[in-house]
C-alpha positions in Angstrom: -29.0 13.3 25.0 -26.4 11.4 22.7 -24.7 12.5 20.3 -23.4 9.7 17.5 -20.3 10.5 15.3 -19.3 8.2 13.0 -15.9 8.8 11.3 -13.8 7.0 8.9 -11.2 4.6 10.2 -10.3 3.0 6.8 -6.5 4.9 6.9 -6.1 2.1 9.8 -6.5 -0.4 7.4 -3.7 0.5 5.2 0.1 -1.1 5.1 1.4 2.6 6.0 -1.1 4.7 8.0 1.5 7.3 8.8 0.4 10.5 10.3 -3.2 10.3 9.1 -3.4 7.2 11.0 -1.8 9.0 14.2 -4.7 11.3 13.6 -7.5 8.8 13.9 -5.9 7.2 16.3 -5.5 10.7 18.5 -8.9 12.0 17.9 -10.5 8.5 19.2 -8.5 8.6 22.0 -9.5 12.5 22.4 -13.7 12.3 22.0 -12.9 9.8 24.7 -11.9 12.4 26.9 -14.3 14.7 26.6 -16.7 12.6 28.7 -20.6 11.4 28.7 -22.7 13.0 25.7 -20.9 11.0 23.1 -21.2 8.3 20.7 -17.8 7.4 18.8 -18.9 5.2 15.8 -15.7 4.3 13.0 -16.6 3.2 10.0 -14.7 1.4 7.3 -14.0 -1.5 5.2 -14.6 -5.6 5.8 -12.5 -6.8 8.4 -10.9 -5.6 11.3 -7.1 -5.4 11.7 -5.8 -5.0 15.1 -5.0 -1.4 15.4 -8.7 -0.9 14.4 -9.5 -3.7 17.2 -7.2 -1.4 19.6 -9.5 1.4 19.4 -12.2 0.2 21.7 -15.1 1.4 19.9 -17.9 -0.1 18.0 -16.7 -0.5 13.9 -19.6 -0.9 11.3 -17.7 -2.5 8.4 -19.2 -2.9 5.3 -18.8 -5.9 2.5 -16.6 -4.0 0.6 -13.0 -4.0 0.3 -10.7 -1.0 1.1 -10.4 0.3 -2.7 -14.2 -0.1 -3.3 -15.5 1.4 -0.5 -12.9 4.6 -1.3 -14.1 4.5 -4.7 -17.8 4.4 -4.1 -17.7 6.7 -0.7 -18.1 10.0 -3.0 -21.6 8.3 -4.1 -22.7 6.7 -1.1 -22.5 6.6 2.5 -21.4 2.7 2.8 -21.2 2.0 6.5 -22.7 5.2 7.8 -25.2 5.0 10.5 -27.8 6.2 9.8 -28.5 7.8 13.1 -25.2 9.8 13.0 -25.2 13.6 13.9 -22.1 14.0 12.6 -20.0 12.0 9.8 -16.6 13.1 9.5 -13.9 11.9 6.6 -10.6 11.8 8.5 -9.0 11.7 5.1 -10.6 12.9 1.5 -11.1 8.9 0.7 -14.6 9.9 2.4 -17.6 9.0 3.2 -19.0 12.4 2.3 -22.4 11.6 3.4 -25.9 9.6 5.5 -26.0 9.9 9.0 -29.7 12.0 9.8 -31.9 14.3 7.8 -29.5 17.3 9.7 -26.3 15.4 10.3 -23.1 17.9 10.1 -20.8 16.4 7.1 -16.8 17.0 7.8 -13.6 15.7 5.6 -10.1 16.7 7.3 -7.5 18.4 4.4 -4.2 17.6 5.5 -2.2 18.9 2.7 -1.8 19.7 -1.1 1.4 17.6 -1.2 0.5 16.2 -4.8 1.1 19.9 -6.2 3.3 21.1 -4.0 5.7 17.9 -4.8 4.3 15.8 -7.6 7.8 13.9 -8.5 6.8 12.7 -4.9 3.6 11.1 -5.7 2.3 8.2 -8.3 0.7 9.4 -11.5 -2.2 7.6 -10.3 -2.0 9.4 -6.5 -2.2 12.4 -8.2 -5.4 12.4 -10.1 -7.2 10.4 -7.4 -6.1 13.4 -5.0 -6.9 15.7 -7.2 -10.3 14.7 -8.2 -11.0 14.5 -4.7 -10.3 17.9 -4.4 -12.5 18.9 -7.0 -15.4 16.6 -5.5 -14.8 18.7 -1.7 -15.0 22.2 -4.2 -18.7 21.4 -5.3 -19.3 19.9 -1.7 -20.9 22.8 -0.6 -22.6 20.8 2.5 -19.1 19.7 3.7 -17.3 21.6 6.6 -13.6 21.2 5.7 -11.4 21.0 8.9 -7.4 21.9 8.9 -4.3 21.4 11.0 -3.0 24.1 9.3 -4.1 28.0 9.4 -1.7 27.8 6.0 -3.4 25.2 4.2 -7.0 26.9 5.3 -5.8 30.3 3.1 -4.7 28.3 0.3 -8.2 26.6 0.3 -9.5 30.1 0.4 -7.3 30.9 -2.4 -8.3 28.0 -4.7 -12.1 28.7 -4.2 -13.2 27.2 -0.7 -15.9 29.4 1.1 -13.7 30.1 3.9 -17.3 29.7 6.0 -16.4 26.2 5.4 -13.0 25.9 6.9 -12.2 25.1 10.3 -8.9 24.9 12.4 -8.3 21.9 14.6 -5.0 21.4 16.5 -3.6 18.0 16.5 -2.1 16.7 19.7 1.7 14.8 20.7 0.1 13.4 24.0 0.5 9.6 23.4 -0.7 8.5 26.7 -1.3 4.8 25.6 2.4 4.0 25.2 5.1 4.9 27.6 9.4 5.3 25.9 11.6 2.8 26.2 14.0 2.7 29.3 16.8 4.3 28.4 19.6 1.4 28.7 16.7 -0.8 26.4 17.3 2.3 23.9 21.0 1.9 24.2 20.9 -1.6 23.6 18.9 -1.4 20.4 21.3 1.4 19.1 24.7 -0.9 20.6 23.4 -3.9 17.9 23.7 -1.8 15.0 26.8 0.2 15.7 26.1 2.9 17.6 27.2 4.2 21.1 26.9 7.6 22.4 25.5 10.6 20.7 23.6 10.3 17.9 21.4 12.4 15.8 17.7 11.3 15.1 15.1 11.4 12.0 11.8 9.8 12.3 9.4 9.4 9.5 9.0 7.4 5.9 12.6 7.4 3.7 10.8 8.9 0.4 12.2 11.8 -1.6 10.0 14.5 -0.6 11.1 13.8 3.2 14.4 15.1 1.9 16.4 12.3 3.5 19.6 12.6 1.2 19.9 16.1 1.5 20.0 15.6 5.2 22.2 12.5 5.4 24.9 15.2 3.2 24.4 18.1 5.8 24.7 15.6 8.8 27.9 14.5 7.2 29.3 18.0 7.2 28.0 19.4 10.6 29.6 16.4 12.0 32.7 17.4 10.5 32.4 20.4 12.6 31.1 19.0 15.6 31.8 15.4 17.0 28.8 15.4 19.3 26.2 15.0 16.9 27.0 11.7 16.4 25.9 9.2 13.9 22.6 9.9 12.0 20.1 7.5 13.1 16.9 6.9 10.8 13.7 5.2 11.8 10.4 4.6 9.8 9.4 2.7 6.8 10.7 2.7 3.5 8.2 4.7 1.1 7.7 5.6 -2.7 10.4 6.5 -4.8 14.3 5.3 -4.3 16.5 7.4 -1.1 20.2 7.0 -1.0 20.8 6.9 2.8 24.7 7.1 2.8 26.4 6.2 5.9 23.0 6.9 8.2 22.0 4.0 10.3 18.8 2.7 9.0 16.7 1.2 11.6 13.6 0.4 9.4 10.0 1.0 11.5 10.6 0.2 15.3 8.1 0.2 17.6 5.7 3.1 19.4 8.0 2.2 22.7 11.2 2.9 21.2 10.4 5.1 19.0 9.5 7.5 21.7 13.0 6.6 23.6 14.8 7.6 20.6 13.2 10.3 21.0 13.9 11.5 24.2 17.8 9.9 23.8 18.5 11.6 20.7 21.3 14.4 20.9 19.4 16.2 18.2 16.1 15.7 16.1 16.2 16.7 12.4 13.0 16.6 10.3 13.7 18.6 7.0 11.2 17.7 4.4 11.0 19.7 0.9 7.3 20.3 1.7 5.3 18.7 4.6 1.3 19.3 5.6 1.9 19.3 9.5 5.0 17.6 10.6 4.5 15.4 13.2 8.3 14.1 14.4 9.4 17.6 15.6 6.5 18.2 17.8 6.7 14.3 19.3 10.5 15.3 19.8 9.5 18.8 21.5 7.0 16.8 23.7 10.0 14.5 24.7 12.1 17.1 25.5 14.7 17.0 22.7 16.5 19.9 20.6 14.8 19.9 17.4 16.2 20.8 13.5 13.0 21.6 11.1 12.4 23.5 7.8 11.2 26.8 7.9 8.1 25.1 5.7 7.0 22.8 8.2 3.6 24.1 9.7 3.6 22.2 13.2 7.3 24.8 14.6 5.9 27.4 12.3 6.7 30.3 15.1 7.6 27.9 17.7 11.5 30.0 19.2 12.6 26.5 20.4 13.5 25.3 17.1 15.8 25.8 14.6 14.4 26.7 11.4 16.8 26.0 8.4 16.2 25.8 4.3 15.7 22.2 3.0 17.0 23.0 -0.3 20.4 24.5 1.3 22.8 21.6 2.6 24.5 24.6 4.0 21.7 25.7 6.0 20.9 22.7 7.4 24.3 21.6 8.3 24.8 24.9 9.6 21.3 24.7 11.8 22.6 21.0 12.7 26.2 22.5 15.0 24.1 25.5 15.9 21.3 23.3 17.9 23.7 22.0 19.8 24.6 25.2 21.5 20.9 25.3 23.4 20.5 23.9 26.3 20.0 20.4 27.0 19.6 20.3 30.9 15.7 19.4 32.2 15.0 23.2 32.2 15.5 24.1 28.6 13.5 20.4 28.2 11.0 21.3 29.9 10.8 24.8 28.0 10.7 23.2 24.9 7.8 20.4 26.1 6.0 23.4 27.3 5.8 24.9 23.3 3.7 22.4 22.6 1.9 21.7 26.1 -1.6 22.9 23.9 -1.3 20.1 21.5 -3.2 17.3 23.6 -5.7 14.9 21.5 -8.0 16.2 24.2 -7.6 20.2 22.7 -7.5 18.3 19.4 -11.1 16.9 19.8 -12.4 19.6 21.3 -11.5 21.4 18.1 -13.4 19.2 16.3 -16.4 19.5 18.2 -16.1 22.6 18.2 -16.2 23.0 14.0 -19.1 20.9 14.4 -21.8 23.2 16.0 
């Protein structure tokens, strides 16, 4: 017998999909896996860009456009099939609802970010966020999936039945796209300056990512220590104005190189203020590399082959910056540090998911 799930694929749709849209992308790729029995359904607005295209299963689209459809989800299942055993939000934008008389109802929470940073967030983000959470507390039919055993007790703490939460790992295992030779890699780094070590930060340049504070610590560990080269930054641009000093902004590159950077880089930094999951220092783990991270990023929370520092201390950072350089970096101590996060496979990650939905 078949099972349908329908899920929301509408982040796909948006300029930035960041690591929501990594998610969607992973957990497609991971029910995929898992082999005969199921029915992948996505669901989302008119249209169909090409990463939605790329995801080789059947879209219902609806009339509406991407802001309608999020407004009205909350209301009304637009797009749901309505022979779907399970409909599950990958985001609180929804839908929230349809599917059969006994259909299992999911949303993914991936953070609280909008109260944990609000300077970092619009006035209007905020309240739609926040209004959303509100919605999911009265949502008593909804089964609220986490990436984070941290954010699941805060839930608890605000007033989520924890008989609602579940825990679902996300996975690093991006077998669709294979890094960029290495001399391509170098090439790339050559036209804009840089040769030899360098020192690597993926994600979007926004204040809450904590970019500046970073680009100041870099400045000083390299002070101290030669080899950590250059401070290399890739991703998009996001809200709010970052002062980038003498880093070398790449802008968003490609999956292909980004995962070469990856594996090239002499060290990987990711030191957000406050962060839902963290995505960049388990991709860089997976590829091998020594990895810098703040102690409140949930994805190395426990994990001994990383570096832990303070985000607010310059000092810390720059200090955790000359001390990663003193582990290993020979295919041993890679493969150690690929092997922390050997569990986090889209396949695990949907598994999870099916799991939170008997």
């Amino acid at each position: 017998m078949t099972r349908r799930i329908a899920l929301s694929v509408d982040q796909l749709y948006r300029p930035q999909p960041g690591g929501i849209g990594s998610y969607v992308r992973g957990l497609v790729e991971g029910l995929l896996t898992v082999g005969e029995g199921l029915e992948i359904v996505g669901v989302g607005p008119r249209s169909q860009p090409a990463a939605v295209r790329e995801l080789g299963i059947h879209i219902v689209t609806t009339p509406l456009s991407l802001r309608l459809l999020t407004q009205w989800w909350p209301r009304y299942p637009f797009g749901v099939p309505r022979d779907a055993d399970v409909v599950h939000a990958t985001s609180v934008a929804g839908p929230f609802g349809g599917g059969l008389q006994n259909a299992v109802h999911s949303v993914t929470m991936h953070d609280l970010l909008w109260r944990d940073e609000p300077d970092s967030s619009t006035p209007n983000g905020i309240r739609f966020h926040e209004s959303r959470l509100q919605f999911l507390l009265r949502a008593e039919h909804l089964r609220i999936i986490t990436t984070s055993p941290r954010l699941g007790v805060r839930l608890f703490q605000i007033g989520i039945d924890p008989d609602r939460i579940r825990f679902a790992r996300l996975g690093v295992d991006d077998t669709s796209v294979a890094a960029e030779e290495p001399e391509h890699v170098r090439v790339a780094l050559w036209d804009r300056g840089v040769q030899g070590p360098f020192t690597f930060y993926a994600g979007t340049r926004e204040p809450r990512k904590n970019v500046e504070r970073l680009v100041r610590a870099h400045r000083d560990a390299r002070h101290a220590n030669a080899d950590l080269g250059p401070l290399v930054l890739a991703g998009p641009s996001g809200w709010g104005q970052v002062d980038t000093g003498d880093a070398v902004v790449l802008g968003l590159v490609d999956r292909s190189l980004l995962l070469g950077l990856y594996r090239d880089a002499t060290v990987c930094a990711y030191v957000p203020r406050a962060e839902g999951w963290g995505l960049p220092p388990v991709e860089a783990l997976h590829a091998g590399s020594r990895v810098v991270a703040s102690r409140n990023c949930p994805s190395v929370e426990g994990n001994a082959e990383v570096v832990l520092v303070d985000p607010l201390d310059e000092g810390s950072i720059a200090e955790g910056l000359v001390r990663v350089l003193e582990l290993g970096d020979d295919p041993l101590s890679r493969e150690q540090r690929r092997a922390s996060v050997a569990d986090m496979t889209w396949h695990n990650c949907a598994l999870d998911h099916l799991k939170a939905w008997l």
